[in-house]
Each structure stands twice: as structure tokens, then as C-alpha cells.
C-alpha positions as CSV (number, residue, x, y, z in Angstrom):
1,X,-303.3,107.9,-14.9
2,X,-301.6,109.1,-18.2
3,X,-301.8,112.7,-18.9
4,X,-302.8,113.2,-22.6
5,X,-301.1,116.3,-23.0
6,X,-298.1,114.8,-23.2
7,X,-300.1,112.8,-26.6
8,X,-301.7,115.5,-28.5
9,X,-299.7,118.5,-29.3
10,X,-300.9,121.4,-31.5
11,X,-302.0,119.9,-34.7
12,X,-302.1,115.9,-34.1
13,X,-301.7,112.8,-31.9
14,X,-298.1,112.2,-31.4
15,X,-296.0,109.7,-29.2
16,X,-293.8,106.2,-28.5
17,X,-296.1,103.0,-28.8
18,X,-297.1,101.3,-27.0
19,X,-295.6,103.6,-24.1
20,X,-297.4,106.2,-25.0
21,X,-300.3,104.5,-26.5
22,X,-302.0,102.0,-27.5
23,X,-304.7,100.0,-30.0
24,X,-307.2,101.0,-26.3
25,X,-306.4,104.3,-26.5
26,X,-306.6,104.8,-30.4
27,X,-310.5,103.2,-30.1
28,X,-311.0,105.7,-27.6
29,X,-309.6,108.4,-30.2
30,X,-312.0,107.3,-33.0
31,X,-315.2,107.4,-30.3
32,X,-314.3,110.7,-29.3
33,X,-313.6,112.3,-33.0
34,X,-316.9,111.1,-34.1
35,X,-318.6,112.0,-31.2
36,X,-316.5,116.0,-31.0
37,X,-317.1,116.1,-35.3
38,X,-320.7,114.3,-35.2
39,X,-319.8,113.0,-38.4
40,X,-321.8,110.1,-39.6
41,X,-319.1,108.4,-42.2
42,X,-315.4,108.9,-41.8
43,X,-312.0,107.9,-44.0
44,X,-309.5,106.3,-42.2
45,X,-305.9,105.3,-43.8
46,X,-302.3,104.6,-42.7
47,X,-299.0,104.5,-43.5
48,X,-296.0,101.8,-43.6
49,X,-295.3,101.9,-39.3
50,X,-295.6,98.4,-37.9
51,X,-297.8,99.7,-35.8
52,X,-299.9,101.8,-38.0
53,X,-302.5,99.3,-39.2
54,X,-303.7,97.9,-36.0
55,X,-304.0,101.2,-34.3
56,X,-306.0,102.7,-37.4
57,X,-308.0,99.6,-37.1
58,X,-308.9,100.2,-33.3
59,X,-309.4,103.9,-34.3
60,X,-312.1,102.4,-36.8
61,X,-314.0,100.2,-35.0
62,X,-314.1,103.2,-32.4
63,X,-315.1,105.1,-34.8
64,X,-318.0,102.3,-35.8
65,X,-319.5,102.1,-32.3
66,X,-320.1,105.1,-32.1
67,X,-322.2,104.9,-35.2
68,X,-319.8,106.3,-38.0
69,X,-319.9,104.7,-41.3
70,X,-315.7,103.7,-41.9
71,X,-314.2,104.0,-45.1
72,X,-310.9,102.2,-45.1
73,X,-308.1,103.2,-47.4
74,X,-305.2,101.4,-46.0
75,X,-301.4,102.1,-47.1
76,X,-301.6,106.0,-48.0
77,X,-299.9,109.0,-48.2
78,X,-300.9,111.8,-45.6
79,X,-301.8,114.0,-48.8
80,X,-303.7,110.9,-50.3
81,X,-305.9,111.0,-47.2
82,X,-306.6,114.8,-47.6
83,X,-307.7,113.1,-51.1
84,X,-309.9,111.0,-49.6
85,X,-310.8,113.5,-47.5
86,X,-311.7,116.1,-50.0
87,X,-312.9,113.5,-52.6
88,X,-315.5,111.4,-50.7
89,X,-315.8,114.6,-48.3
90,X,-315.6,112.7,-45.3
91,X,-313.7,113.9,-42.2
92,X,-310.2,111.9,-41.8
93,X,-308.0,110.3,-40.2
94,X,-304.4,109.6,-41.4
95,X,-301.9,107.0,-39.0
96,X,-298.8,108.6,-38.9
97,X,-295.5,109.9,-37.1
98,X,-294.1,111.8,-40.5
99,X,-290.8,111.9,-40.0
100,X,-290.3,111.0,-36.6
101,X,-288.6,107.5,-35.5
102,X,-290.0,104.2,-35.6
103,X,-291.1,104.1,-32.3
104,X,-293.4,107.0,-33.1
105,X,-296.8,106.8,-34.3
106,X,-299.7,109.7,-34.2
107,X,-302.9,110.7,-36.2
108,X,-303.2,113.5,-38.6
109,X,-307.1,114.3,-38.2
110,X,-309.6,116.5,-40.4
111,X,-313.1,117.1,-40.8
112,X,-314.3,116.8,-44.3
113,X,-313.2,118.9,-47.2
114,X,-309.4,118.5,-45.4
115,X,-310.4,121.0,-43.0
116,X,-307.5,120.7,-40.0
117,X,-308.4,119.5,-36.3
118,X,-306.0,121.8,-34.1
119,X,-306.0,122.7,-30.8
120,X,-308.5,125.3,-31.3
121,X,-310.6,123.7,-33.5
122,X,-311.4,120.1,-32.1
123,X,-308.6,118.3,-31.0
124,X,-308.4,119.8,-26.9
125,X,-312.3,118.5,-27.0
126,X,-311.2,115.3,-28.6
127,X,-308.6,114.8,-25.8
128,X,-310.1,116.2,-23.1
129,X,-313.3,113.5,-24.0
130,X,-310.7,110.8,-23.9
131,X,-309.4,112.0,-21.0
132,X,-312.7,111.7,-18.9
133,X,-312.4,107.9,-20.1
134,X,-309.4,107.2,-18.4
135,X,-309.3,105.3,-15.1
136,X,-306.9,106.1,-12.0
137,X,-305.2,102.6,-12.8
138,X,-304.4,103.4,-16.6
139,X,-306.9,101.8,-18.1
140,X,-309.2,103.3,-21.0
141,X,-313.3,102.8,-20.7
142,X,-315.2,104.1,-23.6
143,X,-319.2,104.5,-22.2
144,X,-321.4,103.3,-24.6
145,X,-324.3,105.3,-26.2
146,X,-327.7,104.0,-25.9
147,X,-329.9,103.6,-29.6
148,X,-326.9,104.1,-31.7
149,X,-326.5,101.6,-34.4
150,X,-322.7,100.6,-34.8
151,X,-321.6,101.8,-38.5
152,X,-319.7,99.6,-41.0
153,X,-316.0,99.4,-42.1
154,X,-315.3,99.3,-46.1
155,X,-312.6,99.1,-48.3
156,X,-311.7,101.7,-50.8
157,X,-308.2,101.9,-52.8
158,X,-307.7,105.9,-54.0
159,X,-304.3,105.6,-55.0
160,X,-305.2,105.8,-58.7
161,X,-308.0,108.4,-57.6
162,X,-305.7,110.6,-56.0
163,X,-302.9,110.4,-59.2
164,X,-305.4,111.4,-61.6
165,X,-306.5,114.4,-59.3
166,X,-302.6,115.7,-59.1
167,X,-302.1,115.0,-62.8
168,X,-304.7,116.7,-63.8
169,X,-303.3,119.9,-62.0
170,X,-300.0,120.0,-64.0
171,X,-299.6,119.9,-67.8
172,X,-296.7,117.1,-68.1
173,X,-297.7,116.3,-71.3
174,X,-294.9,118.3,-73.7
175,X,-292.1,118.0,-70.8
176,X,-288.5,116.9,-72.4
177,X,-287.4,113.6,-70.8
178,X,-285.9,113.8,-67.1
179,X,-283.9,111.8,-65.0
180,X,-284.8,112.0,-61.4
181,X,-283.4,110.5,-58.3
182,X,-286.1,110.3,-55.8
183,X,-284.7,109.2,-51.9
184,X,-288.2,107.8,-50.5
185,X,-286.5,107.1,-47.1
186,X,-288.5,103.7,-46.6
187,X,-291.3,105.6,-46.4
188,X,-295.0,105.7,-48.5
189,X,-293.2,108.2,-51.5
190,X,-292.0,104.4,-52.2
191,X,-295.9,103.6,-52.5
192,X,-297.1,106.8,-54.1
193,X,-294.6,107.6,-56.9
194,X,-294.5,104.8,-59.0
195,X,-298.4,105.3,-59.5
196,X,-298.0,109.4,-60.0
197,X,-294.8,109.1,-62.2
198,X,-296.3,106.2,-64.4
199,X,-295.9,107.1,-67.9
200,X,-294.4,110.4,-67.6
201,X,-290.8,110.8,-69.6
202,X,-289.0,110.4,-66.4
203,X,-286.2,107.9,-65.5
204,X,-286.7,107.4,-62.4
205,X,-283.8,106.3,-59.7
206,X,-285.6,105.1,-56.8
207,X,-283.8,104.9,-53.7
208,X,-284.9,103.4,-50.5
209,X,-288.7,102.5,-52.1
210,X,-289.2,99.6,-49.9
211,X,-291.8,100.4,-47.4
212,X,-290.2,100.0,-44.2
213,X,-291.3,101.7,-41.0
214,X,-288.1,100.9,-38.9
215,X,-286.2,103.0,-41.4
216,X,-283.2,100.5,-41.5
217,X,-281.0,103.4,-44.2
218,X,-281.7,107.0,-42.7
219,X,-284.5,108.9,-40.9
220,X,-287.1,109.8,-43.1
221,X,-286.3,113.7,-42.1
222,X,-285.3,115.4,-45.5
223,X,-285.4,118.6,-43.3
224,X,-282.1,117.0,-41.6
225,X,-279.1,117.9,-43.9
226,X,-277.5,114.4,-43.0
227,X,-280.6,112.6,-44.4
228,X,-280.3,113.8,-48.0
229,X,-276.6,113.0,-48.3
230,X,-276.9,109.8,-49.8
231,X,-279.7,111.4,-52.6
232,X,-276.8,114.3,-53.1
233,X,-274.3,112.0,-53.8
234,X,-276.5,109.2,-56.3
235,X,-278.0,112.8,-58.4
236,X,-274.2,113.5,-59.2
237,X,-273.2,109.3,-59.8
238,X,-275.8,109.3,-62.1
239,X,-275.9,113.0,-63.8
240,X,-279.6,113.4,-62.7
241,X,-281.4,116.2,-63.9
242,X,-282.6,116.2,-59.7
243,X,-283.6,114.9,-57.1
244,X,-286.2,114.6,-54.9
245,X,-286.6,113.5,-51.2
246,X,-290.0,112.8,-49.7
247,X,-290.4,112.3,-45.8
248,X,-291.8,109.3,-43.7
249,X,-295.7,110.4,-44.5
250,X,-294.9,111.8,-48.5
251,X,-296.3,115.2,-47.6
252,X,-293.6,117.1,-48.0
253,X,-291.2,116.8,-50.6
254,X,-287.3,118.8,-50.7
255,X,-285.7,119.4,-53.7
256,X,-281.9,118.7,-55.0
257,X,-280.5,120.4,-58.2
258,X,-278.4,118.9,-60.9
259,X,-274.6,119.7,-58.9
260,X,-276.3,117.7,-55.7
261,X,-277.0,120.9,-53.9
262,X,-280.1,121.2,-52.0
263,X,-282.7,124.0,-53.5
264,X,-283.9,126.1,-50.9
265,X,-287.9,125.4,-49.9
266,X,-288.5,129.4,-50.4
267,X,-287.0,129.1,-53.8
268,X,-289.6,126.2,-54.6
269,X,-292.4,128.4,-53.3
270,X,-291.4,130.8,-55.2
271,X,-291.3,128.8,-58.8
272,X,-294.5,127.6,-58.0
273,X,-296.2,130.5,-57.2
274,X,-295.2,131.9,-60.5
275,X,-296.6,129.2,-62.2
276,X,-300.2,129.2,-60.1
277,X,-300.2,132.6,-61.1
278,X,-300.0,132.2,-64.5
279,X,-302.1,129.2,-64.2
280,X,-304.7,131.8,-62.6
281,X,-304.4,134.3,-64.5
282,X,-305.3,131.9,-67.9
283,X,-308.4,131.0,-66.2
284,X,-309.4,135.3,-65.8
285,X,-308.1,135.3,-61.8
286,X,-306.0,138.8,-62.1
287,X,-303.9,139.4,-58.7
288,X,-304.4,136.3,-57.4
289,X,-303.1,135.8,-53.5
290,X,-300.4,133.6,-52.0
291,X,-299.6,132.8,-48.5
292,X,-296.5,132.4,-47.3
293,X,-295.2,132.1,-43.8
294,X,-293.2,135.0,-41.8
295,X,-289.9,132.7,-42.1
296,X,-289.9,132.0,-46.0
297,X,-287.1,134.1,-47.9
298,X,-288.5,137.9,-49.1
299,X,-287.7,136.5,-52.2
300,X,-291.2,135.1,-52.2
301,X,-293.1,138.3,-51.7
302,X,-290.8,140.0,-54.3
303,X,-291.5,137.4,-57.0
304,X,-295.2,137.5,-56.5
305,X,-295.8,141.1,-56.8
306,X,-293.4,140.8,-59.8
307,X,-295.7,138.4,-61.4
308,X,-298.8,140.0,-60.6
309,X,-299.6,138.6,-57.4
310,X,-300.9,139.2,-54.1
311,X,-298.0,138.1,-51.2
312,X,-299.9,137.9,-48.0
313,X,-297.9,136.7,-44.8
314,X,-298.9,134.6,-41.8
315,X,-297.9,132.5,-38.9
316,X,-295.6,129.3,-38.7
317,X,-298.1,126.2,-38.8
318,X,-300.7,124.5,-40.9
319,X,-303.5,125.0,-39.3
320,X,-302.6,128.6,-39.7
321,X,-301.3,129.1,-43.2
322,X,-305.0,127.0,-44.1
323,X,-307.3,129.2,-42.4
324,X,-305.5,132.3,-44.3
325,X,-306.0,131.0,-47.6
326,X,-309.9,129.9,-46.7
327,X,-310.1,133.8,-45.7
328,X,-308.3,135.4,-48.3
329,X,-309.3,132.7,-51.3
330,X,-305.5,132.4,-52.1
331,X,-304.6,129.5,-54.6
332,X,-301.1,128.7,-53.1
333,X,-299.3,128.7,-50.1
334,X,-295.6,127.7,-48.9
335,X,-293.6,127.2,-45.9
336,X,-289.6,127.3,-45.3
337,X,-290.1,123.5,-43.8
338,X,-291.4,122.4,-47.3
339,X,-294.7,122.1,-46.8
340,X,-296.9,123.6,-50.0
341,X,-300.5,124.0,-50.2
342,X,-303.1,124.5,-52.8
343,X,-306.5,125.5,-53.3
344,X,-307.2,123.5,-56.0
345,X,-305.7,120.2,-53.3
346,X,-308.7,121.5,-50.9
347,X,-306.1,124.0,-49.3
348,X,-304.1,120.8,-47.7
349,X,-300.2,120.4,-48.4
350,X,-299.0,118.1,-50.8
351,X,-295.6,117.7,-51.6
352,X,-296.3,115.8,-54.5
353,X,-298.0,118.7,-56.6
354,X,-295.1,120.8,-55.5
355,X,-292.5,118.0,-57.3
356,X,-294.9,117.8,-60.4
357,X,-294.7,121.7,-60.7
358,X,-290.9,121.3,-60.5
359,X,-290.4,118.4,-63.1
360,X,-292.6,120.4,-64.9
361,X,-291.2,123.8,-65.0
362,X,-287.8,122.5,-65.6
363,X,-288.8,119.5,-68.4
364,X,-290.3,122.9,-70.0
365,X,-287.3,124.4,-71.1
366,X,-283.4,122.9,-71.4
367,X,-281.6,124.5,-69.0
368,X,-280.5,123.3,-65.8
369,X,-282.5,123.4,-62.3
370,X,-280.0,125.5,-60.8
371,X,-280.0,128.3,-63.2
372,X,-283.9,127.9,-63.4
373,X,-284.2,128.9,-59.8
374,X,-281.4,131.1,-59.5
375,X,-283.3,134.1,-60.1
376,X,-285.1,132.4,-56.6
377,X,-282.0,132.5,-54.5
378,X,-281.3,136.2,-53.6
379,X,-280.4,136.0,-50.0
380,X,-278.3,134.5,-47.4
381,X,-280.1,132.7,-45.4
382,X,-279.0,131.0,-42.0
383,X,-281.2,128.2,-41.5
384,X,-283.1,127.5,-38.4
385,X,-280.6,127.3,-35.5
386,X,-282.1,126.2,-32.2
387,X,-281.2,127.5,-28.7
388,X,-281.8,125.6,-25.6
389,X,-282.4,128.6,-22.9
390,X,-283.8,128.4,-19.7
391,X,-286.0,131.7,-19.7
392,X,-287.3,131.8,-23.5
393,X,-289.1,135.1,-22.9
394,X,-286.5,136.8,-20.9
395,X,-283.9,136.2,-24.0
396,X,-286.4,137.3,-26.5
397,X,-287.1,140.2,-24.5
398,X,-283.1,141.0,-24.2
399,X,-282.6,140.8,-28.2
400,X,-286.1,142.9,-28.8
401,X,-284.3,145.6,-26.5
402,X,-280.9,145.3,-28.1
403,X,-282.5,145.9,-31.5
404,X,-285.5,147.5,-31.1
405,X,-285.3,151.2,-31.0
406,X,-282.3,151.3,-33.9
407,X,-283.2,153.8,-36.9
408,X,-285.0,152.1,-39.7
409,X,-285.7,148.8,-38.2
410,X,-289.5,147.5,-37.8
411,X,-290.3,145.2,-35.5
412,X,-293.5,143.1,-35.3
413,X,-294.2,140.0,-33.1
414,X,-297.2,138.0,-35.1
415,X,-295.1,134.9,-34.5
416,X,-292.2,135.1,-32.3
417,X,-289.8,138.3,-32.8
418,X,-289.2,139.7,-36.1
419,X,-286.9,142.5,-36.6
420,X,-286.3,144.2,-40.1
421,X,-283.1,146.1,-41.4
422,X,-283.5,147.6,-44.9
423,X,-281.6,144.5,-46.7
424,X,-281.7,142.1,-43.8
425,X,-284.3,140.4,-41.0
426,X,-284.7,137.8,-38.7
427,X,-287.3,135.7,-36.4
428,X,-286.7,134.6,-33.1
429,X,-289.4,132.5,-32.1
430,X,-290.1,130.1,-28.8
431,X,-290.2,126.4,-29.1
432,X,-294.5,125.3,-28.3
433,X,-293.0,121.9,-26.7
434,X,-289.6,122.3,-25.8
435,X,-287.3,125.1,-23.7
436,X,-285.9,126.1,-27.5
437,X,-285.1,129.2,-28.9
438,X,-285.5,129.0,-33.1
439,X,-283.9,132.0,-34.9
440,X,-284.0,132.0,-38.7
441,X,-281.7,135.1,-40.1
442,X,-281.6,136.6,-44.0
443,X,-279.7,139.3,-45.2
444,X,-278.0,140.1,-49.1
445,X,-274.8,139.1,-48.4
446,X,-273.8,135.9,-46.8
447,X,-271.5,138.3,-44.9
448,X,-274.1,140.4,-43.1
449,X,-276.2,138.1,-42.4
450,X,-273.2,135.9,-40.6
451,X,-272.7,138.9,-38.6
452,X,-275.7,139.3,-37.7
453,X,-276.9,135.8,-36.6
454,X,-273.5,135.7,-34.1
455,X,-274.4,139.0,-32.7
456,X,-278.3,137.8,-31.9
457,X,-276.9,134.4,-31.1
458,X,-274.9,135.9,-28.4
459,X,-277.8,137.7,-27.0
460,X,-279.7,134.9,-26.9
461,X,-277.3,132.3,-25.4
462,X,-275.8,134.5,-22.5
């Protein structure tokens, strides 16, 4: 009997096809989402795997029988399905590993408005209901339900939708011309750029645009340093103004500047927030709020209070970073792992609007991108450096005593283990699937913060 816990982690469906699962399984899913959501329509859409378009159609016609109206939107972008989402307010489904290998597939799911299905707020009820439908020998047995008349499936395209949404969000309309080297990584950036950038002053230097879910050049994992070499090295070939590197599902989007050097995702939040603000504060919305999570540079904080803003911090995680911004009506949000979020995208994360802010801010004047976010760069930070460790709580516990009861030093533990100096922190925080340590370090000088991430390191790899 397959255990789905394995299958659906925190925030989505995730695992190897057709080992872990199957077109059987994924009818089961789309039963069981209708059935958890009660929704009477749902929009359903996929991106370039080989295996994506079958299981989204099982998920569909799972979906159907259970009486759910299906809109189908076919080849998308995960933030083009929060579109749809939002748009035709439907709850969603969106076929897709991200960034993981080709042997991967998942579903990204939503109710409508992009609301997230997590753990807590659907998706154990949506496994545990597939669960109950899966026999001793493996095999997967969806009950029918008596009176119910089986929906229909439709065809929608949004793409155009969705770019006119985005565009209207950004004034590109006075921006000097740009070249821009943009790495899709085989992934659905090759299917949604060419649509979003269409007739902007942009020359465009596509890279890897051919949809291709075997990813025959490099992962589509721009959070991997070694997957954005080859976009380093074309923006300096061909003097591009940047570049920028979407992953396998175009939801997130990382940044390069003009000398190939990679611009930090809290540096992005942090230009972007400046502009939302202003943005807000032209439409009468004084002190508006922005989210960022507990691992995102202080720079952030600092710029927003310097620009009239209201910083407010939260958790590592979508699902958490959405349901601050629904409580605190915040307009932006932005994560170290370069996923942004806006209020006026129905509080989903689109890495797109992020890029359009960038190609906007720097088309806006005639300097260069790395002296535009310079003034976003004022730590050292360390990265994320993972630890495999047997006892993750015993380690934590060791560093939290080593550095707990020093003068002037806070400590808090809303995600993980965060310790604060006057002109340094870090986060130590435990891996949800794996027996991983993650500690992120930041300090002003690249020399205490160097000396500080060896001397937690050595605590926690004893």
C-alpha cells in the first residue's frame, strides 16, 4: 500500500512518476480536491513535463465525476494559474515539479482567489481522502457519488489575459531601451516571456526558450549557483544591461547585473518594495505594510521604514508569508529564495511582476543595475548552508546555549533559531523533510560574519 506522506509535503503534491504516482492516482487527487473544496468549477493547467498533460488530464476528469465544471488552460506558468485562479475565481490546480528533475512531477493547488491549499488548510484532508481509496495491493478505487451529474472540461488560453494583468501593474511605457539576457532553463519562462515582453524596448537574448521538461542544458534551479553560470557568462559576451533566470514553473525569477554577478533576492525585495510604496502612496495608502520573511537581509526592513513603510516579519514558506499579508492588508511581500508576492497578483508570487519592476526601475534612469541596487547590498551575507545532523534539535539546542545568554543579543525562535548581535544575526532552522540543519548568517563586514558562521558551524556539526 503506498503511504501518501511520502507524496504530499507541506504546500503541494510532489514525487518520481510513475513510481510515485500515477494518471490513477492524480484522478483520485482531482475527486478528492473537489470533494475537500466543494467547489463546483475548477481551473486546471500544466507545465512543459512529459508527463504533465496526461496527469492534469486524469486530475480533470477526476475532478468532472465528481461533478466540477473543468476549465482547462493547458501550457502555463504556475503564476498564470494563480491568474486563472484569481481571474475566473475558480480554485486551481497547477502540474508541476518547479525546479525539481525530470522525473518529478507534483500539483500546486488553491481554492479560488489563489488562496494556498497547505497542510493546514486542505491538503492532509485531500490526502488522507485519497488515502482511504487505496487498496492493500496498490491499487486506487475512487467510490462514486450517487445523483451527481459529471461536469464538463473546456478550453481557455489566458496567456494574453494574464500579460495584460502584469502590464498593467508596471508603467513600461517611458523605459530607455534594454538588453536583457533571460536563461529560461527549458522551462515555461520560454512560453511566458515572449508574450509579456512583446513590444516593450527590450532586446531580448533568449537562452534555453525551448520547452523541454527533460532539461537537456542545466536544472531549471536558478537558486543553484552552477545553474546561472551559463546566463553570467552570455550577460558579459553580450554587454547586457541583465539578466534574468526563471525556474522550471516561471514563478520565481533571480536577477544578474550588468558585470554577470548575481543580485541578491533581498536586494530585489527591497527595490521593489520602494517602488510599491510609492506606487501606494500615489494612490493615498500612507505607511503601507510589507512582509518579508525572518531570513531576508535587514536591509529590507531598513529601506521600508526609510521609505515610509511598514516592515512586518514572518515565517519561511508561502502559505505563511500569504496569510500575513491577508491579515495585515500588506501590498508586497519577498523571500531570500526569490519568491515575491503582491496584493494587487491576489497575494500569490509571481516572479514575472518582480522582473517588470526591475526592467522598469532600471530602464528609468541611465545608470547601471549594480549601482541602482547598491544602496540594497549592505551586508555580508552567508548563503544558506545545509548541515546533515543526526539529532537536529539537540544541535540547535547546543548553539541556542552557546549564544544565548551573551549581553546584547535577542534571541527569538518563530522559525527555527534566530540570534541577534547589534550589527550581525543568524537563523538556524531544521529541515521539514530531511535530517538537515539550514543556517543563513549576516553581519556588516564580510569578516564578521565569516567568523561567525565557522564558529556556529562548528557547534552544529560536532
Amino acid at each position: 500500500m503506498r503511504d501518501l506522506k511520502q507524496l504530499v509535503k507541506a504546500y503541494d503534491v510532489r514525487g518520481v512518476v510513475p513510481d510515485q504516482w500515477d494518471e490513477n492516482l492524480s484522478r483520485a487527487f482531482g475527486a478528492a480536491f473537489v470533494q475537500v473544496t466543494g467547489a463546483t468549477a475548477i481551473v486546471v493547467g500544466h507545465d512543459m513535463r512529459p508527463s504533465s498533460p496526461s496527469l492534469s488530464r486524469a486530475f480533470a476528469e477526476g475532478a468532472a465525476a465528481r461533478g466540477a465544471d473543468v476549465t482547462e488552460i493547458g501550457l502555463c506558468s504556475t503564476d498564470q494559474l494563480y491568474y486563472a485562479s484569481g481571474k475566473l475565481d475558480l480554485p486551481g490546480a497547477m502540474f508541476t515539479a518547479s525546479h525539481n528533475p525530470a522525473q518529478y512531477n507534483g500539483i500546486k493547488m488553491c481554492r479560488k482567489g489563489a488562496a494556498p491549499v497547505g497542510e493546514d488548510t486542505g491538503l492532509a484532508e485531500i490526502r488522507d481522502l485519497v488515502q482511504s481509496w487505496i487498496a492493500e495491493d496498490g491499487s486506487v478505487t475512487v467510490p462514486g457519488v450517487e445523483g451527481v451529474t459529471e461536469g464538463v472540461l473546456t478550453q481557455q488560453d489566458t496567456l494574453q489575459g494574464y500579460t495584460d494583468h502584469l502590464r498593467g501593474l508596471v508603467d513600461l511605457t517611458a523605459i530607455r531601451p534594454l538588453k536583457v539576457a533571460v536563461d529560461a532553463g527549458n522551462g515555461m519562462g520560454g512560453h511566458t516571456v515572449p508574450t509579456v515582453f512583446a513590444g516593450l524596448p527590450l532586446d531580448v537574448v533568449p537562452m534555453y526558450f525551448e520547452l523541454d521538461g527533460t532539461f537537456p542544458n542545466h536544472e531549471a534551479n536558478p537558486l543553484d549557483p552552477k545553474n546561472l553560470v551559463d546566463l553570467q557568462a552570455k550577460v558579459v559576451e553580450v554587454g547586457a544591461d541583465l539578466g534574468l533566470a526563471f525556474d522550471g514553473d516561471a514563478d520565481r525569477c533571480f536577477v544578474i547585473d550588468e558585470r554577470g554577478e548575481p543580485v541578491s533576492p533581498s536586494a530585489i525585495t527591497a527595490l521593489v518594495a520602494v517602488r510599491e510604496l510609492a506606487r501606494a502612496r500615489a494612490a493615498g495608502e500612507e505607511n503601507a505594510t510589507i512582509i518579508h520573511n525572518l531570513i531576508t537581509s535587514w536591509t529590507v526592513p531598513e529601506v521600508v521604514a526609510e521609505h515610509g513603510g511598514k516592515a512586518v516579519r514572518t515565517r519561511v514558506g508561502h502559505s505563511f508569508i500569504k496569510q500575513r499579508m491577508a491579515e495585515t492588508d500588506a501590498i508586497f511581500g519577498g523571500e531570500h529564495s526569490a519568491h515575491y508576492y503582491f496584493r494587487d497578483f491576489w497575494r500569490a508570487d509571481t516572479g514575472m511582476l518582480a522582473a517588470l519592476h526591475v526592467l522598469a526601475a532600471l530602464g528609468g534612469q541611465d545608470g547601471t543595475l549594480s549601482a541602482l541596487t547598491e544602496e540594497y547590498d549592505r551586508y555580508a551575507a552567508s548563503g544558506e548552508i545545509n548541515s546533515e545532523v543526526a539529532d537536529q534539535a539537540g544541535r540547535a539546542a547546543a548553539v541556542k546555549a552557546a549564544y544565548g545568554d551573551l549581553a546584547g543579543v535577542s534571541v527569538d525562535e518563530l522559525d527555527g533559531l534566530t540570534v541577534a548581535g547589534a550589527d550581525w544575526w543568524f537563523n538556524l532552522r531544521a529541515s521539514n523533510t530531511e535530517p538537515l540543519l539550514r543556517l543563513n548568517v549576516e553581519a556588516k563586514d564580510p569578516a564578521r560574519m565569516a567568523e561567525l558562521r565557522d564558529a556556529v558551524l562548528a557547534i552544529v556539526r560536532a
